[in-house]
C-alpha positions in Angstrom: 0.9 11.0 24.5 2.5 14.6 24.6 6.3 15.4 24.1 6.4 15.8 28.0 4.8 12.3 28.7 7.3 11.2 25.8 10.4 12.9 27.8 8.8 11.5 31.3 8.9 7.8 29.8 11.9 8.1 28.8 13.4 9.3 32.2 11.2 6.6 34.3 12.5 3.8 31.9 15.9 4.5 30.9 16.9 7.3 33.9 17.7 10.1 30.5 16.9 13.4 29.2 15.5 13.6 25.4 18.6 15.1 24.8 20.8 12.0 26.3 18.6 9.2 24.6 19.6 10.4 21.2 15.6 11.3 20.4 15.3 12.4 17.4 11.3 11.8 17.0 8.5 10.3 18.4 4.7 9.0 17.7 2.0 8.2 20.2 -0.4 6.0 19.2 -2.8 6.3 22.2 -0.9 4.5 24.9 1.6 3.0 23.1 5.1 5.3 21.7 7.3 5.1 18.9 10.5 7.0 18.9 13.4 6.9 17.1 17.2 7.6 18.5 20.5 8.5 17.7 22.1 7.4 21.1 24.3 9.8 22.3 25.4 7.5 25.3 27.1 4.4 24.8 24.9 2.6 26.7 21.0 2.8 27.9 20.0 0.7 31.7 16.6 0.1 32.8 15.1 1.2 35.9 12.5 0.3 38.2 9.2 1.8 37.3 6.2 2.1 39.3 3.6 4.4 37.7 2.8 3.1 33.5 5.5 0.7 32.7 6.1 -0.1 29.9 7.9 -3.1 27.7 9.9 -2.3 24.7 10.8 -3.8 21.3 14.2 -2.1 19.7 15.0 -2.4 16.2 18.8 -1.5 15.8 21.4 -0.9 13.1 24.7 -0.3 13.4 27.3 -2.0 15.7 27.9 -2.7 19.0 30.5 -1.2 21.2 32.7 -4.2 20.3 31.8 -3.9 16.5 29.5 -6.8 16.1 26.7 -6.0 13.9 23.5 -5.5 16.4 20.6 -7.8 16.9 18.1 -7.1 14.4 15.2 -6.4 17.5 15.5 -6.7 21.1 12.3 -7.2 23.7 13.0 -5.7 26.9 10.1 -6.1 29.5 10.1 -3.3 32.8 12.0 -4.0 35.9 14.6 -6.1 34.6 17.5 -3.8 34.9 18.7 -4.3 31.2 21.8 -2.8 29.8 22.5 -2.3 26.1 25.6 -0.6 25.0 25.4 1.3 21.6 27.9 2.0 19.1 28.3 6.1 18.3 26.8 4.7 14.4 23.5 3.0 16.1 20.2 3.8 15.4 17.2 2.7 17.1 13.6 2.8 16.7 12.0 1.5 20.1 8.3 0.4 20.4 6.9 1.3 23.7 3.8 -0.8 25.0 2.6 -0.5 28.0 2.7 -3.7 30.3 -1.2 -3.5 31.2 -1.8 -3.8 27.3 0.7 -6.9 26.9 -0.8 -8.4 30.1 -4.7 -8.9 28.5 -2.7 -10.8 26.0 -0.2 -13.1 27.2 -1.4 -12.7 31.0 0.9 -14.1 33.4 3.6 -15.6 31.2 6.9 -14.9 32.6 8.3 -12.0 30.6 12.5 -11.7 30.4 14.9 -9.7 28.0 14.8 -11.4 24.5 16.6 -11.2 21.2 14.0 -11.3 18.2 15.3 -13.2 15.7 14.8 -12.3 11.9 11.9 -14.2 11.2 9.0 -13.4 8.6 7.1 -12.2 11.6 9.7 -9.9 13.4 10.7 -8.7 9.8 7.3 -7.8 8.8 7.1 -6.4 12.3 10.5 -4.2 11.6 9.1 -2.9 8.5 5.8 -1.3 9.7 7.6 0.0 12.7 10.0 1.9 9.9 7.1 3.3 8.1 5.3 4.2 11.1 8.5 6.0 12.2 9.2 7.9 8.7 5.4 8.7 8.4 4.9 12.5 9.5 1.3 12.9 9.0 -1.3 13.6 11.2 -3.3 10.3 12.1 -6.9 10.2 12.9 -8.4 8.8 16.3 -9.6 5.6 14.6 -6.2 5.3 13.1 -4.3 5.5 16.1 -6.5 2.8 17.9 -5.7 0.7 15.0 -2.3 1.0 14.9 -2.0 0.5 18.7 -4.1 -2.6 18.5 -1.8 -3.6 15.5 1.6 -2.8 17.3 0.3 -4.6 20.9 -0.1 -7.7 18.9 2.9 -7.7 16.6 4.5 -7.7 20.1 2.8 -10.4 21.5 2.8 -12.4 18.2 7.0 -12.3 18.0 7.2 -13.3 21.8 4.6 -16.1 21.0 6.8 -17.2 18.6 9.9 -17.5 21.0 7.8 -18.8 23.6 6.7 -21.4 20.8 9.7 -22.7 21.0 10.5 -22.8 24.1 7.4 -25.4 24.9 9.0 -28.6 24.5 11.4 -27.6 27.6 9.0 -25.8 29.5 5.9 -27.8 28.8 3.3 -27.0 26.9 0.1 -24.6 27.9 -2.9 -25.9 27.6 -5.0 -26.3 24.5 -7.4 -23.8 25.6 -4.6 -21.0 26.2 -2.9 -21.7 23.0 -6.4 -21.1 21.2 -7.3 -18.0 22.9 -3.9 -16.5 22.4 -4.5 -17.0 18.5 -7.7 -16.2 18.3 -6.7 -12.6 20.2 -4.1 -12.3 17.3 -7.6 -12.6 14.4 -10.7 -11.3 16.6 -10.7 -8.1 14.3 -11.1 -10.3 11.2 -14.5 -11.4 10.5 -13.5 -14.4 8.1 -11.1 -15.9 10.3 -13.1 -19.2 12.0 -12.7 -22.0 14.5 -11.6 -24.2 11.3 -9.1 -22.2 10.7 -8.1 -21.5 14.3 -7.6 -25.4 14.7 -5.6 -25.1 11.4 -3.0 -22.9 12.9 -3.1 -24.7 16.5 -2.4 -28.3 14.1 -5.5 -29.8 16.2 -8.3 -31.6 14.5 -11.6 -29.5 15.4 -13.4 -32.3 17.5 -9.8 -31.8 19.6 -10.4 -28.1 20.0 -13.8 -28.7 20.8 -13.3 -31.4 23.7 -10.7 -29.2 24.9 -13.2 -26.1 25.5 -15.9 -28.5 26.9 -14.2 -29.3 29.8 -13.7 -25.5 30.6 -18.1 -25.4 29.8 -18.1 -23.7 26.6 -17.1 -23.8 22.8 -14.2 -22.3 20.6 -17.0 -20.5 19.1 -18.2 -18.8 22.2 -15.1 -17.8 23.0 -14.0 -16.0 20.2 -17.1 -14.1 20.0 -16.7 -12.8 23.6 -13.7 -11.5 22.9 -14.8 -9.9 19.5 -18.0 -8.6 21.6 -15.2 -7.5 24.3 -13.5 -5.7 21.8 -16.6 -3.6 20.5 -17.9 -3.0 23.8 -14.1 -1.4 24.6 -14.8 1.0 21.3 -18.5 1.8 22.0 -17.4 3.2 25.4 -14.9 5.2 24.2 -16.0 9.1 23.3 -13.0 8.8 21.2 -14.7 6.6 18.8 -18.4 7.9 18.7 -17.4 9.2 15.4 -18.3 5.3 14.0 -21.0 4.1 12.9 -22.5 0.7 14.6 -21.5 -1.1 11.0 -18.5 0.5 11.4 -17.8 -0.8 14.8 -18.5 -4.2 14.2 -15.9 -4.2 11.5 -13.8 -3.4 13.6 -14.5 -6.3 16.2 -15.0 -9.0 13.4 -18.4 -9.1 13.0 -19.3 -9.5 9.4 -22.7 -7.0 10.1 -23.7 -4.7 12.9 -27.1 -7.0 13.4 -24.3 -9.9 14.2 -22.9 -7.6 16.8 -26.2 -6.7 18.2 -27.1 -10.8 17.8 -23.7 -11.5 19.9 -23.9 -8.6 22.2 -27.6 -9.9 23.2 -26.0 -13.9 23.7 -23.4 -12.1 26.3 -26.0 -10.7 28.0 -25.8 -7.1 27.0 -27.7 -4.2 26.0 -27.9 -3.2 22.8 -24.9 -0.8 20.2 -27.1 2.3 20.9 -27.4 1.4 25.1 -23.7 0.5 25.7 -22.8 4.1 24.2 -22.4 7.1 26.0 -25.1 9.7 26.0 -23.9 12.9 23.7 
């Protein structure tokens, strides 16, 4: 994203200048932004956006107009109308993601204005934001995938956990969802499994396994779709012809490229070499 596309989010989303935001740098990661402020307003309100919204994650320090200490991160989805007033002493690193990324991971879930509290996730979350801020060199194309992947899913990974606990008043999603929402969260590692998956879901495996059989398929299955959707997304981009089929199915959480081609071939598609564009 260019410094123009930077200064026309910032206008679309927030209805400022560069100047008036308090910018003092930014980082595109592909389609997702990081930019850090000095606010020179005492307050930022969000507007209606039609073309590429996006949701943001602010991480604040300072105080508030009324001299309480800010919320360690904020979520703020598009067309919400959000205000946030900012002491003249705040700084703020915002995470911009655009809504269409969030969506293939949380799909319809309601999305309102959250405060992120401190926990080990939002913290770890914090910290790799900070050093993705304060980092000024040059990244390369399979750099910047990664670290959009890895910001889309810190994201979605701190509102699972406020959603998380929100279940026992909104009732809980079904098995299924739960399942797929984790294992979007490991696809990219190839030792994470379905024993682990039912682990971190606190289900016994024949549970998980009933619960997918009613929907006609198996845990299994549907993880490796979405690692195979994953490395079907990279093989298609000219961005990333500069990898090597191994190193594409590292990247997808295959443990080999012949268990990408293997898993490509059960999805009913061609093979690594096919699915790429011709140079």
């Amino acid at each position: 994203m260019s410094s123009l596309s930077t200064t026309r989010l910032l206008e679309a989303h927030l209805g400022l200048s560069s100047h008036h935001s308090g910018l003092v740098s930014a980082r595109a990661f592909r389609s997702t932004l990081v930019t850090v402020h000095r606010p020179q307003q005492q307050h930022w309100s969000w507007h209606e956006v039609t073309e590429e919204p996006h949701a943001a994650v602010l991480f604040a320090t300072g105080e508030g107009m009324d001299g309480a200490p800010l919320p360690v991160a904020r979520f703020v989805p598009p067309h919400t109308g959000e205000n946030i007033e900012w002491g003249r002493s705040s700084e703020v690193i915002a995470v911009w993601v655009p809504l269409e990324t969030l969506r293939e991971l949380i799909h319809d879930a309601p999305l309102r204005p959250l405060t992120l509290h401190p926990t080990p996730m939002v913290q770890a979350f914090r910290a790799f934001t900070l050093a993705i801020a304060r980092n000024t060199e040059d990244s390369t194309s399979i750099s910047r995938y990664a670290i959009e992947r890895l910001l889309a899913e810190m994201v979605f990974g701190a509102l699972l956990e406020v959603y998380a606990g929100d279940l026992p008043e909104r009732g809980q999603a079904p098995l299924a969802e739960r399942a797929r929402s984790t294992m979007l969260l490991h696809r990219e590692d190839p030792q994470f499994t379905i024993a682990e998956l039912a682990s971190e879901l606190h289900v016994s495996l024949r549970h998980l396994q009933r619960a997918f059989a009613k929907l006609g398929t198996t845990p299994g299955d549907a993880l490796r779709r979405l690692r195979v959707e994953l490395a079907e997304s990279l093989l298609r981009n000219a961005d990333y012809e500069v990898l090597t089929i191994e190193e594409i199915a590292a990247h997808s959480g295959f443990t080999s490229g012949l268990q990408l081609r293997r898993a490509l071939r059960a999805e009913g598609l061609p093979s690594p070499t096919r699915i790429r564009p011709s140079r």
